[in-house]
N, C-alpha and C positions, 0 to 999 in steps of 0.2 A: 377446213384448215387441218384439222386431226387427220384424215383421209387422205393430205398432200403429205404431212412430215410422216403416215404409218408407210406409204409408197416410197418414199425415199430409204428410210430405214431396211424396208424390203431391197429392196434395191442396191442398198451397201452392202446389206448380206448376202445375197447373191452373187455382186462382183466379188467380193473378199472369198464366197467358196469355190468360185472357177478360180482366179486366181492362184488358189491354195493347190488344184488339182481334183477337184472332188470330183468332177464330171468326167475324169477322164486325165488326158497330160497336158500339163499346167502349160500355161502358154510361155513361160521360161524354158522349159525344157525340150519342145517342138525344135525337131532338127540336131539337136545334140544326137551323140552317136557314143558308146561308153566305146574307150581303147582296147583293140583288141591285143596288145600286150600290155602284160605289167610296167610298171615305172623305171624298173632293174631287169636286165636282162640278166639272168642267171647264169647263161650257159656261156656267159665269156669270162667266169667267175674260175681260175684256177689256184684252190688253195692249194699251199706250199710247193709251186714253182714258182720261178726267178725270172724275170723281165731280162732280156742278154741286149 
């Protein structure tokens, strides 16, 4: 019975370190892509001229 709940234990800790990412990319993150522009474009940014 010690031998079933030391395997389970094993076993949580192992899902909880793939989950977390340790093996590699966490299975959340698979397929995400980071944006290739910032959030603000800058360059339509004209300080001190006036909207007509």
């Amino acid at each position: 019975m010690r031998t079933f709940a030391l395997c389970l234990v094993l076993m949580n800790l192992f899902l909880l370190a793939y989950g977390h990412g340790f093996f590699g990319v966490a299975p959340s993150e698979l397929g995400r892509n980071p944006s290739p522009k910032p959030f603000f474009n800058h360059a339509n940014i004209h300080i001190g001229t006036t909207q007509p």
